[in-house]
C-alpha positions as CSV (number, residue, x, y, z in Angstrom):
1,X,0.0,0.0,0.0
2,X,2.8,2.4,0.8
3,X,4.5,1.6,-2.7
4,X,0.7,2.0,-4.3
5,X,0.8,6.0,-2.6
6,X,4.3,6.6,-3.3
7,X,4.0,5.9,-7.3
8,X,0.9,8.1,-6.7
9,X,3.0,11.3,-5.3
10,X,5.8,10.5,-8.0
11,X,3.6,10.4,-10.7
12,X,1.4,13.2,-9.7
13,X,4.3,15.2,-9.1
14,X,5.3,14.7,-12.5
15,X,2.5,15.2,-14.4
16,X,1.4,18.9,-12.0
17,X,4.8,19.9,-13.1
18,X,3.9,19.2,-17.0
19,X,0.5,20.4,-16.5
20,X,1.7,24.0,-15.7
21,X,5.0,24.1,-18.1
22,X,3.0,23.2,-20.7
23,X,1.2,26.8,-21.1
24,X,-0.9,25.7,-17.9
25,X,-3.4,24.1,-20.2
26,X,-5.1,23.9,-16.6
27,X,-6.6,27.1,-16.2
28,X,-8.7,26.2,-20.1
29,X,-10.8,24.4,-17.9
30,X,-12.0,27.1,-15.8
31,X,-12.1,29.9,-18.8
32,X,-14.3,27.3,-20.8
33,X,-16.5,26.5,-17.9
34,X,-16.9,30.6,-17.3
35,X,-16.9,31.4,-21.0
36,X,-19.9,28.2,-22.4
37,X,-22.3,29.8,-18.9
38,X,-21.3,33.1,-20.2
39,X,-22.5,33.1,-23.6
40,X,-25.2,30.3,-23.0
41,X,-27.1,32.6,-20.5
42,X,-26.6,35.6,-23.2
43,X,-29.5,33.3,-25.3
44,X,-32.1,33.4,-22.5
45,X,-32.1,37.0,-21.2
46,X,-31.5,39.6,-19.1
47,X,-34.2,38.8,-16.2
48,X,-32.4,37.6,-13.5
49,X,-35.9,34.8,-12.9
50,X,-35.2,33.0,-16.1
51,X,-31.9,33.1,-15.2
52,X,-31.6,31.5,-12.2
53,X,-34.7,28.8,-13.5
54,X,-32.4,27.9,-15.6
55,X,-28.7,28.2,-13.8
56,X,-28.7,24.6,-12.7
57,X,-28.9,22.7,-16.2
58,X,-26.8,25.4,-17.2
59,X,-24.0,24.7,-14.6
60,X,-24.1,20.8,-15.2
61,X,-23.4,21.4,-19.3
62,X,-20.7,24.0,-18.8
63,X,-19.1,21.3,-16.3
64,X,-19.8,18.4,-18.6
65,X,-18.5,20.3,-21.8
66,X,-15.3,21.6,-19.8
67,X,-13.8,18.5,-17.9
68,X,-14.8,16.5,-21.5
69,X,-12.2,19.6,-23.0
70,X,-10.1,19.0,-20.3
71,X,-9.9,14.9,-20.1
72,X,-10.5,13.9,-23.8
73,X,-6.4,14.1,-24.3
74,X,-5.0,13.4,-21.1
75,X,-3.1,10.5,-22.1
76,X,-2.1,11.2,-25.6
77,X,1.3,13.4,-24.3
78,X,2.5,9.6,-22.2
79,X,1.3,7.6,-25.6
80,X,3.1,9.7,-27.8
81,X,6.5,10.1,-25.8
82,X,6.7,6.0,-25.3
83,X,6.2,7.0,-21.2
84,X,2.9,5.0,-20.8
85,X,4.6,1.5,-22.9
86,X,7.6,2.2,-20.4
87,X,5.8,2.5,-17.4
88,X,3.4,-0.5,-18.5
89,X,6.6,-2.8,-19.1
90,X,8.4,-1.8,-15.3
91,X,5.3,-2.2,-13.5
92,X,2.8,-5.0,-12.8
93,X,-0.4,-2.3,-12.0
94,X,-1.3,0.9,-13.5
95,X,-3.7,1.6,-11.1
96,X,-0.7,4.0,-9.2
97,X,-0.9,6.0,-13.0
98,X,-4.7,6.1,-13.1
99,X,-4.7,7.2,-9.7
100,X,-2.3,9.9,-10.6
101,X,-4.1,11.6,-13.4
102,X,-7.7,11.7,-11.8
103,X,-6.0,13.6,-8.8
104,X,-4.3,15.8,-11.0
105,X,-7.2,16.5,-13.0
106,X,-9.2,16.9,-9.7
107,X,-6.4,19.7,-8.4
108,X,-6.1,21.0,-11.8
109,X,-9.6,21.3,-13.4
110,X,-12.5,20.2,-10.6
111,X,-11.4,22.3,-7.9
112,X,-10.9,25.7,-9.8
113,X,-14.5,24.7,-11.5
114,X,-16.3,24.5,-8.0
115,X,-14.8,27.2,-6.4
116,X,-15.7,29.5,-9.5
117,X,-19.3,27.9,-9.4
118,X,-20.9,30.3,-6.5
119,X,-20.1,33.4,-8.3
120,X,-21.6,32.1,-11.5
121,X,-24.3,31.4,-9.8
122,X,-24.7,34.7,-8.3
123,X,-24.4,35.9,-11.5
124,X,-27.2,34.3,-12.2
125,X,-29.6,35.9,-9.5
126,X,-29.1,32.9,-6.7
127,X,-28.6,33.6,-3.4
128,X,-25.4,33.1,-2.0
129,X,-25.9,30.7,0.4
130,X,-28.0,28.9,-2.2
131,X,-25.1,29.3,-4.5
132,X,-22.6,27.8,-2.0
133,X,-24.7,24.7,-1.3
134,X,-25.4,24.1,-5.1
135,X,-21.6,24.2,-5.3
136,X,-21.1,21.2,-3.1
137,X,-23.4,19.3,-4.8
138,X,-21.7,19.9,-8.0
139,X,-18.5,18.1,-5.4
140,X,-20.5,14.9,-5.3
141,X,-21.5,14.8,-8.6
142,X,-18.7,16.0,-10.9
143,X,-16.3,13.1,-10.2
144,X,-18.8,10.8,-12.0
145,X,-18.2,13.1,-15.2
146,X,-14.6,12.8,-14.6
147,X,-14.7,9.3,-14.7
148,X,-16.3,9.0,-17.4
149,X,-14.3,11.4,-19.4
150,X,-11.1,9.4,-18.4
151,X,-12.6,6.1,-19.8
152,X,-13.3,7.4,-22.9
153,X,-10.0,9.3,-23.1
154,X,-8.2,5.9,-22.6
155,X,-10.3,4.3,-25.3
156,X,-9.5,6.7,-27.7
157,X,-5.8,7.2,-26.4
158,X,-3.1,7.4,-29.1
159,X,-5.6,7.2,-32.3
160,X,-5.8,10.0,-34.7
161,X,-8.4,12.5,-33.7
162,X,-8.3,10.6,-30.8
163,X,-9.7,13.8,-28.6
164,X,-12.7,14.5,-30.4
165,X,-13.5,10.4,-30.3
166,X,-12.9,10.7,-26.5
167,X,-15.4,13.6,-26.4
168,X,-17.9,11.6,-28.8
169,X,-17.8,8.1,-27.1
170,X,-18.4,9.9,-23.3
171,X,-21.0,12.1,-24.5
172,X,-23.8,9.5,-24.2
173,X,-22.6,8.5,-21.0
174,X,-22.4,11.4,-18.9
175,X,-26.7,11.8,-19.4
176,X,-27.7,10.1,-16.3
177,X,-25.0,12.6,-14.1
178,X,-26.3,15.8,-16.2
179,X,-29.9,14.3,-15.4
180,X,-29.8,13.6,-11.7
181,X,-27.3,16.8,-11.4
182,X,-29.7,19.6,-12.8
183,X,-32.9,17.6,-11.0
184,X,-30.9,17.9,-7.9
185,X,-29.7,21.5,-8.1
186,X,-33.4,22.6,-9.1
187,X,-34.5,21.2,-5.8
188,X,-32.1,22.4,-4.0
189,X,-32.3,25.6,-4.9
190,X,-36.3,25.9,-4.6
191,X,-35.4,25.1,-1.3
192,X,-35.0,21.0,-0.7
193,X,-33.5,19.2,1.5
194,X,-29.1,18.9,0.1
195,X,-29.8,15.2,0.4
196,X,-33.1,14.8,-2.1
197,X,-33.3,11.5,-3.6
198,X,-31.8,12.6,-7.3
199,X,-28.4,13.7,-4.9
200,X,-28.6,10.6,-3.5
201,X,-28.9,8.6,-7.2
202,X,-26.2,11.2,-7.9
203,X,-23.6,10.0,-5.4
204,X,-24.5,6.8,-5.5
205,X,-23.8,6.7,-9.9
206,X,-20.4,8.7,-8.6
207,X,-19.2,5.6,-6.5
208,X,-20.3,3.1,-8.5
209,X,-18.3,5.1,-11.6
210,X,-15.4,4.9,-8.7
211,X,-15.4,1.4,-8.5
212,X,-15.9,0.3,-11.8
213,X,-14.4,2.7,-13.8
214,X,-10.2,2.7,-13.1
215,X,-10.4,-0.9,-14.0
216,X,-11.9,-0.3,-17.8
217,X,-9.2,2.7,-17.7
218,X,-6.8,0.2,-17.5
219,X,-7.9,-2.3,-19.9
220,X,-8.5,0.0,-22.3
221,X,-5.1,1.8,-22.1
222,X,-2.9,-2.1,-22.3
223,X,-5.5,-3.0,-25.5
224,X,-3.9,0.1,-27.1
225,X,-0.8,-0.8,-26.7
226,X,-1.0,-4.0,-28.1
C-alpha cells in the first residue's frame, strides 16, 4: 500500500509539473467553464428569474462540456512520448498512473471549477448561500463526469483524432450525471432538502463510476498498446 501512494505522489508530481510548463493548459478548464455559462445565459435574457430557472442545467453542461475539453487528451502526451509502454513494461499495475491523473485533474480542473461555481451562480440571481450549497453538490456529482471522461479518453488514447473520439464516445454516457445533477440542483435551490433522492442517485452513480471505472481505464489503455 505504501508503494501504491508513493508511485501516486511521483507520478502526480510529474505530471502537475507538465500540467503547468506546458502553457498551464489547466486554467482552459475554468475559462471554458466561465466562458460556455457566459455566452449560453446571453441566449435566454436579461431577467435575473429565467436566469436563475435555468442556472442549474446550465451549470451541469458547462461542467460536462469543460472537464470533456479537459480529459479527452489526457493521455495522448504519455502515448506519444513512449512513457505510458515504459511505465506498463516496469510495472505489474497501472492503477498507481490512473490514480495519478484523476488527482491531477481533480487539483487542476474540478477544484478551480467549484470554487468558481458560486459566483456564477450569483451571476445568475441565486442567493449566496443557495449558490454555496449548489456548489457542493456539483463536489459529489462531478467526479462521476470525470470518470467518465477518463474512460473514454483511454479508449481513444493514441488514435488519430483521438480527442474529439474521447469527447464523442463519453458524451452518451455522462446523461444520467447531467440528469440527476440539474434535477438535484433545481430542488435544491427551490429550497429542498441537500440530500433529495436525485443527490442521492447522484452519489450513489459517482461511486459506483469509482469502482468500476479505473479498471476499464486500464484495460482499455494495455488493448492500445498491443
Amino acid at each position: 500500500m505504501q508503494s501504491f501512494w508513493r508511485h501516486i505522489r511521483v507520478l502526480l508530481s510529474r505530471d502537475i509539473k507538465t500540467s503547468f510548463r506546458s502553457g498551464g493548459g489547466w486554467f482552459y478548464a475554468l475559462l471554458f467553464y466561465a466562458v460556455f455559462a457566459g455566452l449560453a445565459s446571453l441566449t435566454i435574457g436579461p431577467s435575473l428569474n429565467a436566469l436563475s430557472a435555468a442556472a442549474p442545467a446550465l451549470i451541469w453542461l458547462a461542467a460536462a462540456f469543460a472537464i470533456q475539453f479537459s480529459v479527452a487528451d489526457i493521455f495522448d502526451g504519455d502515448v506519444r512520448e513512449g512513457f505510458l509502454r515504459v511505465y506498463t513494461a516496469e510495472h505489474d499495475s497501472l492503477s498507481p498512473y490512473i490514480g495519478a491523473k484523476f488527482l491531477l485533474l481533480a487539483i487542476t480542473v474540478l477544484a478551480p471549477m467549484i470554487v468558481a461555481t458560486p459566483v456564477i451562480l450569483i451571476m445568475f440571481g441565486v442567493q449566496g448561500g443557495d449558490a454555496t450549497r449548489a456548489a457542493l453538490l456539483l463536489t459529489v456529482g462531478a467526479p462521476a463526469l470525470l470518470l467518465v471522461s477518463l474512460f473514454a479518453a483511454a479508449l481513444a488514447a493514441g488514435l488519430r483524432a483521438g480527442g474529439m473520439l474521447a469527447m464523442v464516445i463519453s458524451a452518451p454516457l455522462i446523461a444520467p450525471v447531467l440528469i440527476f445533477g440539474a434535477l438535484a440542483t433545481k430542488k435544491l435551490l427551490a429550497g429542498e432538502a441537500f440530500w433529495s433522492p436525485e443527490a442521492l442517485l447522484l452519489a450513489a452513480l459517482a461511486l459506483f463510476l469509482g469502482a468500476v471505472t479505473p479498471m476499464f481505464s486500464i484495460l482499455a489503455l494495455r488493448a492500445g498498446l498491443e
